[in-house]
C-alpha positions in Angstrom: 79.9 128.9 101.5 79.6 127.3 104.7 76.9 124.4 105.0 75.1 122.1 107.3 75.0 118.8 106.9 71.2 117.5 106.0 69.8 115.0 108.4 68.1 112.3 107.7 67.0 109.4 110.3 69.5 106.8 110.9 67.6 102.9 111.3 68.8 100.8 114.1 71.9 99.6 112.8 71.4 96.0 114.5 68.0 95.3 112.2 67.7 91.6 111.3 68.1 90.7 107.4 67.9 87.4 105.4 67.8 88.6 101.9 72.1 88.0 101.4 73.0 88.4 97.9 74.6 85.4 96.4 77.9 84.1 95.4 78.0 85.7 92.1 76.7 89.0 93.1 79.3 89.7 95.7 82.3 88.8 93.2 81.0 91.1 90.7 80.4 93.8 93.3 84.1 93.3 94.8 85.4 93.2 91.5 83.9 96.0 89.6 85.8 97.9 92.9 89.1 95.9 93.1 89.7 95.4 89.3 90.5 98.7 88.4 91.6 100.3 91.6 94.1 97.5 91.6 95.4 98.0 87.7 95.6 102.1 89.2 97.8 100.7 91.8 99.6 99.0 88.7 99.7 101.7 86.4 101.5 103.7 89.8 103.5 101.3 90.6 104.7 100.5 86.7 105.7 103.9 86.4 107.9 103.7 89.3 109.5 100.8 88.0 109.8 102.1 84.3 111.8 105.4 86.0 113.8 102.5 87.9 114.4 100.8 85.0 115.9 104.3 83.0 117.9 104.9 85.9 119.3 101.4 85.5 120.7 102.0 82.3 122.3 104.7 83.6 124.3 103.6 87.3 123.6 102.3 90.5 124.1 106.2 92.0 120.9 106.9 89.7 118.5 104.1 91.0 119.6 104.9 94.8 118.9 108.4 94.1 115.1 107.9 92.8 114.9 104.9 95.4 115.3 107.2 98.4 113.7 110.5 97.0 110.4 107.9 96.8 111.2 107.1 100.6 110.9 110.8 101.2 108.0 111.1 98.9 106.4 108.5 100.8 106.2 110.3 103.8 104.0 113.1 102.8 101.2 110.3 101.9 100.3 110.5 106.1 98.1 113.6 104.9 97.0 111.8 101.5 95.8 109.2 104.2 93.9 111.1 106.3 92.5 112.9 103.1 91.8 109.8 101.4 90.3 107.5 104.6 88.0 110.8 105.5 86.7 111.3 102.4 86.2 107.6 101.9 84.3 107.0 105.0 82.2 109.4 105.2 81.0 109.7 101.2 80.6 105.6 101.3 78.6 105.7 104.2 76.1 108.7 102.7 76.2 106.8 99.5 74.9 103.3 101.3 72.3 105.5 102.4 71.3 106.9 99.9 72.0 110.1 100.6 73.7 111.9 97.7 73.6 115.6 99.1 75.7 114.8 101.9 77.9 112.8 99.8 78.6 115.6 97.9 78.7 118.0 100.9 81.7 115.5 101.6 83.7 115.4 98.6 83.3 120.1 98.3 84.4 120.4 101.5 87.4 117.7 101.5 88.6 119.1 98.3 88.5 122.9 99.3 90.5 121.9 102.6 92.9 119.7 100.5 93.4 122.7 98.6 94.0 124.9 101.0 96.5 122.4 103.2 98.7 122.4 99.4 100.3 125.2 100.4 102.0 124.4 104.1 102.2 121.0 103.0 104.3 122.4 99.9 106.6 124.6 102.0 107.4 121.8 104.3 108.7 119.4 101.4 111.1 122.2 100.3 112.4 122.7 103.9 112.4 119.3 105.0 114.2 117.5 101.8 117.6 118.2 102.1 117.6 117.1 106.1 116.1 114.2 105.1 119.3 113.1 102.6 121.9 113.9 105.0 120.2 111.8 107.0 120.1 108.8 105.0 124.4 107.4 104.2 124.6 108.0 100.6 127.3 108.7 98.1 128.4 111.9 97.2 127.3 111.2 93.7 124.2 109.5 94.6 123.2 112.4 97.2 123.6 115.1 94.3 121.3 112.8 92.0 119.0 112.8 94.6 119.1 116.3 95.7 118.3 117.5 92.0 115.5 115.2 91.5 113.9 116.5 94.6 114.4 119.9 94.0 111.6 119.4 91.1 109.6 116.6 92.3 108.5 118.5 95.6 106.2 120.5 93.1 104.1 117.7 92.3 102.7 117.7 96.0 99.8 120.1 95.3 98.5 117.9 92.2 99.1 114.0 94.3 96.4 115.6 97.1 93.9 116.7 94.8 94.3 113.5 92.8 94.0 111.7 96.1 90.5 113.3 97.0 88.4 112.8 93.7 89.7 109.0 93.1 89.1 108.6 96.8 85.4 110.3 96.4 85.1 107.7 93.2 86.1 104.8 94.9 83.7 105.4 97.9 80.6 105.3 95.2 82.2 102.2 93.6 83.3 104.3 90.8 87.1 102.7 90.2 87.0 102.4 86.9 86.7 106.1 85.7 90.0 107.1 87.5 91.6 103.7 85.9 90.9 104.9 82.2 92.4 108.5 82.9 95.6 106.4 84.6 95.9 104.5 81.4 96.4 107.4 79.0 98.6 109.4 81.4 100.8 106.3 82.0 101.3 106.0 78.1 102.3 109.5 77.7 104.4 109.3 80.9 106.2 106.7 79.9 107.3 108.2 76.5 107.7 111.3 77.8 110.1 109.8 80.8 111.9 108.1 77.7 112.1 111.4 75.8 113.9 113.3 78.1 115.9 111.2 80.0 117.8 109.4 76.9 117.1 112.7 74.9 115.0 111.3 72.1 113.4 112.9 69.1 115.7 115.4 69.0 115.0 116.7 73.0 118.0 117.7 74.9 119.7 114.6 77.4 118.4 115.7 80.7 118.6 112.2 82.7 117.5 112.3 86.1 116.5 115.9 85.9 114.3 114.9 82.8 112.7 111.8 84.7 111.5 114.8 87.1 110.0 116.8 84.8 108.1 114.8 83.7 106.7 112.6 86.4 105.4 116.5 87.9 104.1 116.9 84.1 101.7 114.2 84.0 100.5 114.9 87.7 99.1 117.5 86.9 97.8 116.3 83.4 96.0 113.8 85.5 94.7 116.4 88.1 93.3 118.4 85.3 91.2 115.9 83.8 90.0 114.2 86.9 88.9 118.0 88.3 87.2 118.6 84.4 85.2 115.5 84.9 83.8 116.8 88.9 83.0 119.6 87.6 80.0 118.2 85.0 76.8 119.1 87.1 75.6 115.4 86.2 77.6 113.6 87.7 76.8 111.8 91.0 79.7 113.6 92.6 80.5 117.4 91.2 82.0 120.1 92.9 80.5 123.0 94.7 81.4 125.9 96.6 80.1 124.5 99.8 82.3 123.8 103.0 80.7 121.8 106.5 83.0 122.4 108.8 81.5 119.2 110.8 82.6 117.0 107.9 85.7 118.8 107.6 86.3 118.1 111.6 84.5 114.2 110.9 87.7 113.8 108.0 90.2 114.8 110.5 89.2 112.6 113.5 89.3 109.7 111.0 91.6 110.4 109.6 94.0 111.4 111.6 94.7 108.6 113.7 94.9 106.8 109.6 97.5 109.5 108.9 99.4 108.7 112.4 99.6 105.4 111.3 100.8 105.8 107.9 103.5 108.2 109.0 104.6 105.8 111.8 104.8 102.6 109.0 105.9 104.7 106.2 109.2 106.3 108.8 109.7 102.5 109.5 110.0 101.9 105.7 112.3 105.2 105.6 114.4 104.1 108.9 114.6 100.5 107.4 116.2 102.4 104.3 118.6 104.2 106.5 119.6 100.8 108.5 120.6 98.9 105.0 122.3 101.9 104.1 124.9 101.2 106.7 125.9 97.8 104.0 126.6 100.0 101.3 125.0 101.1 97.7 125.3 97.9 96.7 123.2 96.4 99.2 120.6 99.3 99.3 120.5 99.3 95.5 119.5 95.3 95.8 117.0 96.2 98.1 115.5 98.8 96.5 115.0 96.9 93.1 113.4 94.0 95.0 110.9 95.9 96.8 109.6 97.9 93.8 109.3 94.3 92.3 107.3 93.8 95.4 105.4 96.7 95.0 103.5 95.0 92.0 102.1 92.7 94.2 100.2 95.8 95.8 98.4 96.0 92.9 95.8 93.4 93.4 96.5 94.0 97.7 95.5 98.0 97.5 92.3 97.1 95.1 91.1 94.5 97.5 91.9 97.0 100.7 90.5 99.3 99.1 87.1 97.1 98.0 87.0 96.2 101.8 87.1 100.0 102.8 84.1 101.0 100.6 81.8 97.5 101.0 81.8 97.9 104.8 81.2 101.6 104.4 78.2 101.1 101.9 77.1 98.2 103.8 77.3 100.2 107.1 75.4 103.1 105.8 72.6 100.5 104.2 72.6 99.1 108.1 73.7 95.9 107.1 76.2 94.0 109.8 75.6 91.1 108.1 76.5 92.0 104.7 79.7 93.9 105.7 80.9 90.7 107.5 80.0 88.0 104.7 81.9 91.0 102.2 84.7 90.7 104.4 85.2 87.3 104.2 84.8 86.7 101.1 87.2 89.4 100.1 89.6 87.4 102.7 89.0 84.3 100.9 89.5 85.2 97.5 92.7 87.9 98.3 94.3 85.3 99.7 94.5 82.7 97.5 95.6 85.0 94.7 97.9 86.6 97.1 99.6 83.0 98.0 100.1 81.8 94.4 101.9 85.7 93.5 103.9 85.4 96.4 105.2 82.1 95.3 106.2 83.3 92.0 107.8 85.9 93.1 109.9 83.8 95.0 110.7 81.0 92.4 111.9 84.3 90.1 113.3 86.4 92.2 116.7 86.5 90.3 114.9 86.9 86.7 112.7 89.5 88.0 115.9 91.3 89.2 118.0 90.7 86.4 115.6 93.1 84.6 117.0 96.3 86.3 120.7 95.7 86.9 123.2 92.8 85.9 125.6 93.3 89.1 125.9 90.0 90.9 126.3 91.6 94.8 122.9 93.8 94.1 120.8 90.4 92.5 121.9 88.6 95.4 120.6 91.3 97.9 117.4 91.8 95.3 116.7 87.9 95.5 117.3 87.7 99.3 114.1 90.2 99.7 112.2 88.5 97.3 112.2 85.4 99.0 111.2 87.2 102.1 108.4 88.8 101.4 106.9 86.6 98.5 106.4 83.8 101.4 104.8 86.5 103.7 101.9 87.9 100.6 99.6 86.1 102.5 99.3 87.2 105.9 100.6 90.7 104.2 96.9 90.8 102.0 94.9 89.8 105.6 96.6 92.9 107.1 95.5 95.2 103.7 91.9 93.9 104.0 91.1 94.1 107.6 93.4 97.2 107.8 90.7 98.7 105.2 87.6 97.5 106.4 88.1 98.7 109.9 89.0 102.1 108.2 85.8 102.0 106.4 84.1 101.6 109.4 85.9 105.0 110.7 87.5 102.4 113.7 91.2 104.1 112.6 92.3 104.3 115.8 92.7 100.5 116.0 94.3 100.0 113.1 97.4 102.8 114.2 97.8 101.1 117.3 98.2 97.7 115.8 100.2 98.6 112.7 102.7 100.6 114.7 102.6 99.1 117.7 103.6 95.5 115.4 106.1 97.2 113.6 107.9 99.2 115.6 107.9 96.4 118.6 108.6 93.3 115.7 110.4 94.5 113.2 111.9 98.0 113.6 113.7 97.3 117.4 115.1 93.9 116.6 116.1 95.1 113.0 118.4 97.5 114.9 119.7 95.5 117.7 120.3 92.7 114.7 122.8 95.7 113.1 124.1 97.0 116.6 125.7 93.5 117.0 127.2 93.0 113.4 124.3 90.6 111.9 124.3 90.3 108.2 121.8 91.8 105.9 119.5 88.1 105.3 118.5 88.8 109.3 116.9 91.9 108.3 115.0 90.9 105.8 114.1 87.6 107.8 112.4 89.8 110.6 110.1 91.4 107.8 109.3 88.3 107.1 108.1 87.5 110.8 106.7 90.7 111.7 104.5 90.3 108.6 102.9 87.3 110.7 103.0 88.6 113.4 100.7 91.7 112.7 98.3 89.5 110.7 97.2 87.3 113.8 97.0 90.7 115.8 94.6 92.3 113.1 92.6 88.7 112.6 92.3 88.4 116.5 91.3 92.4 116.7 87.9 92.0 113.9 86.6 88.9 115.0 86.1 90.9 118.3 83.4 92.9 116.1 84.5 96.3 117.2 83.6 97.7 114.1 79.8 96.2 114.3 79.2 99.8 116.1 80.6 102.8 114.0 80.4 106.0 115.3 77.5 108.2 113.2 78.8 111.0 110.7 76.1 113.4 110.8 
């Protein structure tokens, strides 16, 4: 059923106000959002390593294969991102004003369209799969690991879109912790059911890598199922109806497309920085790809805090308030980066014990502990780029933040990373440019918001 959006009168968005909320208010506020959509990031990113960790008791050929079929995985999240940051953006900014019919005008038609895009979306991952692992220089063995794990992954597509609109349409309302609690019971059965019928426990059949795939698609949709039971109860802030706007349908794609641009353009960097350590052998790629799932539990408290800054300034926005978005901003900075700072310092000091947990090779901890050390000493200026990244999103200013994330990475890390290979360099020199870059693109993004582009957001409705 197609809809119009309802209007109601926008105030000046420039209106004076001294009532700021204090200190203890704003924590509470920024953690009841960055809490549990953090420990969602960890429950993700703990199943990744779990899988990584199975696949280590198996060989090297295993944990390459699930490595790089997550590389490819990782490229279909340019439409989660313009999904997610659309849905986001606009449902925050009805919900700071107060206007709940719009929001859930919003989060009908997003879903319906990410329902509909499944489909395409689907047929591209089974077409584009096997290009993409010729591309990357693998083993024979580890390319046929691979290539069966994909071949049932790719049907978990459907389920990580619709997923990614409802906890988006939660997170917007400040609503993090009702996706967490699902996350928690799914991981739990995910995990035994992972160790079931990988290792062939309990009297299941020894399926290995073709067990970790079914059931990683398994509990996606488990998790879909309940998430959609729960939008469905009619009391619920956010419920789905049968309603489609095509103007916040066309409002999701012109933020979130240039979000989606953005992604793709990172996320290919991560994929062509895959391929470029490839060229040093399993060993070396292996190394890599335990140290940066080590790294990925660092996102954990960086996505919750990008993703507090995302829905604070859209709240704040649609309330009118400048001056709150900016003092939620900082404070988000302040607080990110401190626990940021003493995380990437750990990881650092135990890089080799941290490794040593997913593979006892000596060449492969020497390559993990190499990576560790250069991104544990860049968390900080890493966590400025995931907050300002997400409140400029929140704002619906996307545009800046592809031009700066790509423009950064492709100029800083992703060029000299090649000409570094291209004249014989070792592998430390990559790995010191991600280091530099990370810098690099922090200053950009620090210099970019305190110009205060985002202090006038284009309207939604």
């Amino acid at each position: 059923m197609l809809q119009t959006p309802s209007q109601a009168p926008i105030p000046n968005q420039h209106m004076p106000h001294t009532d700021m909320p204090p200190l203890a208010q704003k924590l509470k506020k920024i953690f009841t959002i960055a809490l549990p959509s953090g420990a969602n990031s960890f429950l993700d990113i703990f199943v990744i390593a779990i899988s990584m960790f199975f696949m280590g008791k198996l060989s090297d050929a295993h944990i390459v294969a699930v490595g790089v079929s997550l590389n490819f995985f990782m490229l279909f999240y340019t439409f989660n991102a313009i999904l997610y940051i659309g849905t986001n953006a606009q449902i925050s900014r009805f919900f700071g004003a107060k206007d709940r019919d719009n929001a859930i005008l919003v989060f009908s038609t997003l879903t319906c369209g990410a329902f509909l895009a499944c489909i395409p979306i689907l047929g591209l991952g089974f077409y584009s799969y096997r290009y993409f692992l010729d591309w990357i220089t693998l083993s024979a063995n580890a390319r046929e690991l691979a290539d069966t794990y994909l071949q049932i992954m790719i049907y978990s597509l459907p389920a990580m879109f619709l997923k990614n609109i409802v906890i988006s349409a939660l997170a917007a309302i400040g609503d993090t912790l009702t996706p967490f609690m699902i996350r928690i019971f799914t991981t739990s059965f995910c995990v035994l059911l992972n160790y079931i019928l990988i290792f062939g426990a309990f009297g299941f059949p020894r399926l290995e890598i073709i067990g970790a795939a079914y059931a990683n698609v398994g509990i996606a949709y488990l998790e879909l199922a309940i998430l959609l039971a729960l939008m469905f109860l009619p009391k619920a802030y956010l419920h789905f109806e049968l309603r489609f706007c095509y103007r916040f349908f066309a409002n999701a794609l012109r933020i979130g497309i240039p979000a989606g641009l953005e992604r793709l353009l990172t996320l290919f960097s991560l994929v062509l920085t895959t391929k470029f350590l490839s060229e040093y052998g399993d060993s070396v790629l292996a190394g890599a790809q335990i140290g940066s799932r080590i790294e990925a539990f660092s996102f954990m408290p960086g996505f919750g805090f990008m993703v507090a800054a995302m829905a604070l300034m859209g709240q704040s926005l649609g309330a009118n308030r400048i001056d709150l978005a900016s003092d939620f901003i900082a404070t988000i900075l302040k607080i990110a980066s401190i626990l940021m700072g003493v995380l990437g310092i750990l990881m650092a000091i135990f890089a080799h014990d941290f490794s040593s947990i997913f593979t006892t090779e000596s060449e492969v901890l020497h390559i993990s502990r190499l990576y560790l050390l250069a991104v544990g000493f860049s968390q900080v200026p890493l966590i400025v780029i995931f907050v300002l990244d997400g409140a400029l999103r929140g704002a619906g200013i996307t545009k800046i933040s592809l031009w700066i994330n790509a423009g950064s990475i492709w100029t800083f890390r992703i060029l000299p990373m090649w000409l570094l290979i291209h004249f014989g360099f070792g592998v430390a020199w990559i790995f010191l440019m991600i280091f530099l870059e990370t810098y690099i693109r922090a200053g950009i993004f620090w210099l970019v918001f305190q110009r205060g582009a985002w202090k006038q957001p284009r309207r939604l409705v």
